[in-house]
N, C-alpha and C positions, 0 to 999 in steps of 0.2 A: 716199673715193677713187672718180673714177672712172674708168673705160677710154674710152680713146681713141675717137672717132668716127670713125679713119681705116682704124686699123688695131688695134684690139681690144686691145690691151695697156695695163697701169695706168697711169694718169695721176695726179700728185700735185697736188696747189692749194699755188700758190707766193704767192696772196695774198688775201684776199677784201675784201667790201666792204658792210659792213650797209644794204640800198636802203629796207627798211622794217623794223618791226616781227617781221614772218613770215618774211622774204624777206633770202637771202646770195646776192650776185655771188659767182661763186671764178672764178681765174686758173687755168687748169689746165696741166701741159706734160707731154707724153705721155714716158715715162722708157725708148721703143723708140730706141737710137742713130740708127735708120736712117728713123723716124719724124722725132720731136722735136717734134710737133704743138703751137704753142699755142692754147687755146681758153677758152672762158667759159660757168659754167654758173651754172643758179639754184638755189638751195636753198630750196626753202619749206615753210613749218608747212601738212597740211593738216588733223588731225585728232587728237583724244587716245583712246588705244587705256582709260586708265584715267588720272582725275583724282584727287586728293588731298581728301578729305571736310573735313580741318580744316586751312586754310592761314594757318598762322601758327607763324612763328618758333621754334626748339627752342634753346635753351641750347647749349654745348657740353660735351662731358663735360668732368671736374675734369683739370688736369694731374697728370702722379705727383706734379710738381717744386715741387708748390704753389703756383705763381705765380700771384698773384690777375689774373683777369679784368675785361678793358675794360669800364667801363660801357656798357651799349648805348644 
């Protein structure tokens, strides 16, 4: 979410748009009646605060229901 750049009140993203890899267009529209602002923001990767040591794939637990699992 974010606040409007007109008038400080929350703005929702009514849609976005993957431009790259790192990087999200959003559609934003300010949710002030008296506002209504629509706008465009960027959403990007800049940095990992903490990576994952061993990246690879985990099973998923059993069901209770028994139902055998898709081959991967």
């Amino acid at each position: 979410m974010m606040n409007c750049p007109l008038c400080s009140h929350a703005a929702h993203t009514r849609s976005s748009y993957q431009v790259s890899t790192n990087t999200k267009e959003r559609f934003n529209q300010c949710q002030n009646i008296n506002c209504g602002h629509t706008f465009i923001t960027h959403e990007t990767f800049v940095r990992s605060i903490a990576s994952p040591k061993v990246d690879s794939p985990v099973l998923p637990h059993p069901e209770k229901s028994g139902q055998v699992l898709l081959g991967i």
